[in-house]
C-alpha positions as CSV (number, residue, x, y, z in Angstrom):
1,X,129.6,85.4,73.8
2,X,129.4,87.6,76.9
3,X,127.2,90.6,76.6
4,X,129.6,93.9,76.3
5,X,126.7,96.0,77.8
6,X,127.6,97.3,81.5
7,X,125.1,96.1,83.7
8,X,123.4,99.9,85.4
9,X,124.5,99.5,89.3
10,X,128.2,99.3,87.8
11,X,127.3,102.9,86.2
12,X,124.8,104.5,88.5
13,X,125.7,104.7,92.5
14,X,123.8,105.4,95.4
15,X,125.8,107.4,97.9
16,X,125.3,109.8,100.9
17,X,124.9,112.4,98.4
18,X,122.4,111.1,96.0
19,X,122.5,109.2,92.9
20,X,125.9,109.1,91.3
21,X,126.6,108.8,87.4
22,X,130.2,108.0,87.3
23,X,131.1,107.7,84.0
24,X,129.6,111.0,83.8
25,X,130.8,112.4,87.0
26,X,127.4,114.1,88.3
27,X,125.1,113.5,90.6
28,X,121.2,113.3,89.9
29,X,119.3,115.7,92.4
30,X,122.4,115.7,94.9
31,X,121.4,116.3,98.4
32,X,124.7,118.7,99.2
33,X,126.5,121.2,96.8
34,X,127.4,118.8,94.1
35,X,130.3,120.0,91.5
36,X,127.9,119.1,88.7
37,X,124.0,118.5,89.5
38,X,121.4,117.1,87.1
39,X,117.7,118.4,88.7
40,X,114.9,116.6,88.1
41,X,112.0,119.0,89.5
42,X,112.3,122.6,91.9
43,X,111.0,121.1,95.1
44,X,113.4,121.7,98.1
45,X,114.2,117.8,98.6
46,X,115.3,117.5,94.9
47,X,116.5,121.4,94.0
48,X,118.8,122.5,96.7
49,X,121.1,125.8,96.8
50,X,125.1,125.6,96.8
51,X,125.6,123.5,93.7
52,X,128.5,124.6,91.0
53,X,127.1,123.1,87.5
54,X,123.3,122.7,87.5
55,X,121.5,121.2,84.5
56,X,118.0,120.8,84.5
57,X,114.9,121.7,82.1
58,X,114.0,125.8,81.4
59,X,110.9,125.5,84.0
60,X,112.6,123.8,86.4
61,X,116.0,126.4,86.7
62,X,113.2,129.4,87.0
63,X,111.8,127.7,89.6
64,X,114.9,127.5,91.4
65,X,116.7,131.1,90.7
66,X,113.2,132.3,91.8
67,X,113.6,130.5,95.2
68,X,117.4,131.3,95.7
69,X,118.5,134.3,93.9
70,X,122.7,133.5,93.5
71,X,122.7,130.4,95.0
72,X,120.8,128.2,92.1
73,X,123.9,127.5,90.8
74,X,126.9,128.9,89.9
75,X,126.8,127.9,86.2
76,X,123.2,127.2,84.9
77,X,122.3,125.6,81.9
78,X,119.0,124.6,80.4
79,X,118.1,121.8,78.4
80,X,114.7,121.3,77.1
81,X,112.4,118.1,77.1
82,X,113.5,115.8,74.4
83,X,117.0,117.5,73.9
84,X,120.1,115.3,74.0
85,X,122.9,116.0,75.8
86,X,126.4,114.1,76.1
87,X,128.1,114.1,79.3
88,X,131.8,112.4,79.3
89,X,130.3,109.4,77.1
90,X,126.8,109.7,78.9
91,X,123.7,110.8,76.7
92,X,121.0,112.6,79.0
93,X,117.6,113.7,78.2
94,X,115.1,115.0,79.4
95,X,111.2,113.5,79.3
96,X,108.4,115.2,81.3
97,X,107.2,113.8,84.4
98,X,104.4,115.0,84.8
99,X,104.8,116.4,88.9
100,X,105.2,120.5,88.5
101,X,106.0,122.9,86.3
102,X,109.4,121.8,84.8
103,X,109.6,118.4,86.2
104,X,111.6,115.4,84.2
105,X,112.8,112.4,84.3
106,X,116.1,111.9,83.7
107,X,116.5,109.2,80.5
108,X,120.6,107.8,80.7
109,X,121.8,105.9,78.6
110,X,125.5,104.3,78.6
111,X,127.1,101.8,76.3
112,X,123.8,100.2,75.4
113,X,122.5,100.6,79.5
114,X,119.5,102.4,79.3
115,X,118.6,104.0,83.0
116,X,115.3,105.9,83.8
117,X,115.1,107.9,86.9
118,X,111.9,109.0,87.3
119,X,112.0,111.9,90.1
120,X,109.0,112.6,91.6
121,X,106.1,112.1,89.4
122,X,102.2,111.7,88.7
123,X,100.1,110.0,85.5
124,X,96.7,112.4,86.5
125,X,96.2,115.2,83.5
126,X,97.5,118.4,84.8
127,X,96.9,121.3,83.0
128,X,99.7,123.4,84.3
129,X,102.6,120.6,83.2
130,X,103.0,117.9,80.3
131,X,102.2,114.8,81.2
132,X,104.2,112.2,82.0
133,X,106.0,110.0,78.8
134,X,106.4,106.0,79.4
135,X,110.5,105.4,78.4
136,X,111.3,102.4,77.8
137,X,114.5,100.9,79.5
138,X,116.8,98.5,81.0
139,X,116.5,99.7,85.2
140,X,113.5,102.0,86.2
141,X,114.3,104.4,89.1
142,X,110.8,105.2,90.9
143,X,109.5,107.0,93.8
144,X,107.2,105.5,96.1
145,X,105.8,108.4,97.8
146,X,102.3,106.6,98.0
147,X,103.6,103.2,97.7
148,X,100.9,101.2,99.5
149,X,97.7,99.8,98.3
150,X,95.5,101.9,100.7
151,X,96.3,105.1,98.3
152,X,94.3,105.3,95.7
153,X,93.5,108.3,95.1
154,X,90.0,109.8,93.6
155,X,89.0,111.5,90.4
156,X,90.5,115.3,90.7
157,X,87.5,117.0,89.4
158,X,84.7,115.2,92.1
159,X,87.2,116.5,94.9
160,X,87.0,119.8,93.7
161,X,83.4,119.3,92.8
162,X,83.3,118.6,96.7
163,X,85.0,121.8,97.3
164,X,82.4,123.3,95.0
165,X,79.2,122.5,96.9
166,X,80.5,123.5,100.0
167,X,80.8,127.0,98.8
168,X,77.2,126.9,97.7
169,X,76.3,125.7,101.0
170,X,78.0,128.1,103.1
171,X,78.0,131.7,101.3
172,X,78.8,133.9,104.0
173,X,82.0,132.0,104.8
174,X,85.6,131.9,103.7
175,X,86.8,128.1,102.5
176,X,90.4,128.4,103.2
177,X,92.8,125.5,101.3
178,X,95.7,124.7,102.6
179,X,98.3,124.0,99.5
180,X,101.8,123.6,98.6
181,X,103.1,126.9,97.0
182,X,104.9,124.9,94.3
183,X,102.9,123.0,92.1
184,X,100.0,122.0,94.1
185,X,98.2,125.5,94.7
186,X,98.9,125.8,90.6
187,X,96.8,122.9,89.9
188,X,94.3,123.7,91.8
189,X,94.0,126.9,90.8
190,X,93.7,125.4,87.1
191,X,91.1,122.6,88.7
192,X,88.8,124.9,89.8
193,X,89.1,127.4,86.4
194,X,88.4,123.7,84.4
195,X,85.3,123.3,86.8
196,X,83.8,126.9,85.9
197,X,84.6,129.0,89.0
198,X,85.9,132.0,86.8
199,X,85.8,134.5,90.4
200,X,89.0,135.6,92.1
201,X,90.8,133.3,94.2
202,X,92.5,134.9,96.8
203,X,96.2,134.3,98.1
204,X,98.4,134.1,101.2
205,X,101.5,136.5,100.5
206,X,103.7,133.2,100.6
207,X,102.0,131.6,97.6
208,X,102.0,135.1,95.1
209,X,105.8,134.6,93.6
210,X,105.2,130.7,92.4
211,X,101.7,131.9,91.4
212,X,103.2,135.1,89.4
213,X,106.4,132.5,88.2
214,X,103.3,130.3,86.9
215,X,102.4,132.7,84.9
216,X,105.5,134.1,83.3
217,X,105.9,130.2,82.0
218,X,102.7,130.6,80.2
219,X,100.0,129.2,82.3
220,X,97.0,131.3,82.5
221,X,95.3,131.0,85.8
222,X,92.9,134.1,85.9
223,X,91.8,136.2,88.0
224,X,94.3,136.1,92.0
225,X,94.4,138.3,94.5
226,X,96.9,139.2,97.5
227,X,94.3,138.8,100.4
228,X,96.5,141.4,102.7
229,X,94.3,143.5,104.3
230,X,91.5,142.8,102.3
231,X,88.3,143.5,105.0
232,X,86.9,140.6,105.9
233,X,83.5,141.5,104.3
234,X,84.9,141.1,101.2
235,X,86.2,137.3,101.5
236,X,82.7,136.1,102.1
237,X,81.8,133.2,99.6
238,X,85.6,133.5,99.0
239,X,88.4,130.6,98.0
240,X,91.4,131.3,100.0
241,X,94.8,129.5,99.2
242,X,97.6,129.4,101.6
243,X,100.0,127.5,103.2
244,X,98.8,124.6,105.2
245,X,101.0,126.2,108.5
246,X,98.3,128.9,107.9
247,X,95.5,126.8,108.5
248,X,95.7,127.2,112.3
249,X,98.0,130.1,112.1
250,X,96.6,133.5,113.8
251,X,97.0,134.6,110.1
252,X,93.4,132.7,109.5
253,X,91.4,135.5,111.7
254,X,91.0,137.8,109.3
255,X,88.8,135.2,107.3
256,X,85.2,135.2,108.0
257,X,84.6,132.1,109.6
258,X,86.7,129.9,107.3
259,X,85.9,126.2,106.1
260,X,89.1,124.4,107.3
261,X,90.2,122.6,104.0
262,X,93.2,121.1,102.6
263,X,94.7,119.5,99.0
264,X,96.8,116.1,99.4
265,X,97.3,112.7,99.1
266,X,97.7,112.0,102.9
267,X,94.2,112.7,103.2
268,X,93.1,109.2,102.1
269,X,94.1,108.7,106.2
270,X,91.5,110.1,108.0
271,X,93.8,110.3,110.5
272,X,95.6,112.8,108.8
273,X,92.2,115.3,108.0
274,X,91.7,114.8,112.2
275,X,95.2,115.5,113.5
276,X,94.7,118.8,111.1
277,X,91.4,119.6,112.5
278,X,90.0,119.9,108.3
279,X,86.0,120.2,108.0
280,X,86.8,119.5,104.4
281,X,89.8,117.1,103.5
282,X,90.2,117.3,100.0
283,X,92.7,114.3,98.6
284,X,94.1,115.6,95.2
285,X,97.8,114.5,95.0
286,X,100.8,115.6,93.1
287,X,102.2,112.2,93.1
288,X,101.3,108.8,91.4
289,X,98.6,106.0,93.5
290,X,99.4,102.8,94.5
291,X,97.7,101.3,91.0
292,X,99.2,104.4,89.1
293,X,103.1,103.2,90.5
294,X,102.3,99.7,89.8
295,X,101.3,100.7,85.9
296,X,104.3,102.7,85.3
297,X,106.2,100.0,86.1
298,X,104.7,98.1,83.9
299,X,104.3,100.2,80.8
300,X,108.2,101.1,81.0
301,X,108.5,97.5,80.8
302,X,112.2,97.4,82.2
303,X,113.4,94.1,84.0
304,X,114.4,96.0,86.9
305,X,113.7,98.5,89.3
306,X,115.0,100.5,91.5
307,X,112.5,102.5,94.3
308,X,113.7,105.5,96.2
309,X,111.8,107.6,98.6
310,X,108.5,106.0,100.3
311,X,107.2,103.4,100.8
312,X,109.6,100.7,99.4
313,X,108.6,97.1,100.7
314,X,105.7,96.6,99.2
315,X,105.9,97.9,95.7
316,X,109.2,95.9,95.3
317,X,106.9,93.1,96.7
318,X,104.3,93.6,94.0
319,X,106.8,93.9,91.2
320,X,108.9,90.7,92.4
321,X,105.3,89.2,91.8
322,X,105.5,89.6,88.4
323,X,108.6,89.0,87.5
324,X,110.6,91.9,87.5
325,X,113.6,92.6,89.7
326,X,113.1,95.1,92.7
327,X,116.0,96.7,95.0
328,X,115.3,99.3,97.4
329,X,117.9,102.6,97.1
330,X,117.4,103.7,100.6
331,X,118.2,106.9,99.6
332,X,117.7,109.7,102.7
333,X,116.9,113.5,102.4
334,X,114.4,113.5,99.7
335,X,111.1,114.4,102.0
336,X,112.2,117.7,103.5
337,X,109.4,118.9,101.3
338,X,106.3,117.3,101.0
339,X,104.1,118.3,98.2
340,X,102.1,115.3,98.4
């Protein structure tokens, strides 16, 4: 007897616009003003203004109303990790992902089709987000941000341990980080509390309102400062964060002599710390390693796969290896933002 259960790519479309649920007529983070949007985290290539209907966890709609005021979405509604929701015949949940505050995957399930679409996401502890929860399912939908073998990323706590010594070494100068406001200049805050530097660290003006957002969510990190016209006496010895732009911005001369640094992934490429012109690259990444992808895949144990943004050919290459299905989505307009 034929099986009764729809197979998913009957169910879940990709389109111009992003994912598509039809059944339950939404769109998972839709790259235009969707009628009805499911978000999976509040970066800019995934959370975007305009939309009608957004649904998305508690963390992640802050995020967003912090970032654009009216335009999060006209109606806004909040479901928590773990909570079930039915959507025209469509059950949706929610199950942390592990990326920033308020990230999720996004766990479908239709007429006996399970569907897990991952978002953006990492397996690292991160103390300012739960950590991601293997799901179990019939089609896995993961990013492949770092989707070639060359990325695999180092232990978090020896980079900053790095980070660290350089302070030690150089006392009368500023180390200036360059960071993503959202998510990435959280963690590192929390990585450098976790390592025993219990001092201020000092801000760029652009990274206060995630930092202060942080905080109203419930994570404590300590002691920040607004470096504004601080004098530049002051920041000696100091840990700067700021935008990466600001790392060769004219905003950098009021530092005292500043050790050029910078948190992300791309940094495995020492390319990448040249073309930035970094004394100290510093490779701590908000998304999942070549070995971390590869794992996932296989602890969710689903038959296939389906692998968005990145680097596409040669994790479908690895998981065709062993067995399992592997189509690339193709999908376009999800690295506007790149919190690496």
């Amino acid at each position: 007897m034929a099986s009764t259960i729809p197979r998913p790519e009957t169910w879940l479309k990709p389109t111009p616009r992003g994912l598509y649920v039809e059944p339950g007529d939404f769109y998972i983070d839709p790259t235009g003003g969707a009628d009805r949007a499911v978000i999976t985290h509040g970066h800019a290539d995934h959370a975007r203004p305009g939309h009608g209907r957004v649904l998305a966890t508690p963390g992640t709609l802050a995020i967003m109303r912090a970032r654009y005021g009216e335009n999060a979405g006209r109606q806004q509604q909040a479901l928590d990790y773990g909570e079930r929701l039915d959507i025209n015949g469509v059950s949706l949940c929610f199950k942390p992902a592990g990326h920033v505050l308020g990230s999720a995957q996004a766990v479908l399930e239709w007429r006996g089709s399970r569907v897990v679409v991952s978002g953006d996401y990492k397996r690292r502890r991160d103390p300012t987000c739960p950590p991601f929860e293997v799901t179990p399912c019939d089609v896995f939908v993961t990013e492949a941000t770092f989707g070639l073998p060359v990325f695999r990323h180092p232990d978090d706590a020896g980079e900053i341990a790095r980070l660290l010594h350089s302070v030690r070494l150089f006392p009368e100068r500023a180390h200036l980080v360059g960071v993503y406001a959202l998510g990435k200049a959280q963690r590192v805050i929390m990585l450098l509390r976790e390592a025993g530097w219990d001092g201020p660290i000092w801000l760029h003006g652009a990274l206060v309102a995630l930092c202060d957002l942080y905080r109203d969510q419930g994570v404590a990190l300590g002691d920040l400062r607004h470096v504004g016209d601080t004098p530049k006496a002051e920041l000696r010895g100091a840990i700067v964060l700021a935008p990466p732009s600001a790392i060769e911005d004219r905003w950098s001369r009021r530092l005292p002599d500043p050790v050029t640094c910078a948190a992300s992934g791309w940094l495995r490429i020492k390319q990448r710390a040249r073309q930035g012109g970094l004394e100290l690259p510093l490779v701590i990444s908000d998304h999942a390693d070549w070995d971390e992808l590869n794992a996932t895949i296989d602890e969710v144990g689903a038959p296939e796969v389906w692998v968005t943004h990145g680097r596409e050919e040669a994790l479908m290459h690895a998981a065709s290896q062993r067995g399992i299905r592997a189509r690339a989505l193709r999908l376009i307009g999800y690295e506007d933002e790149d919190p690496s």
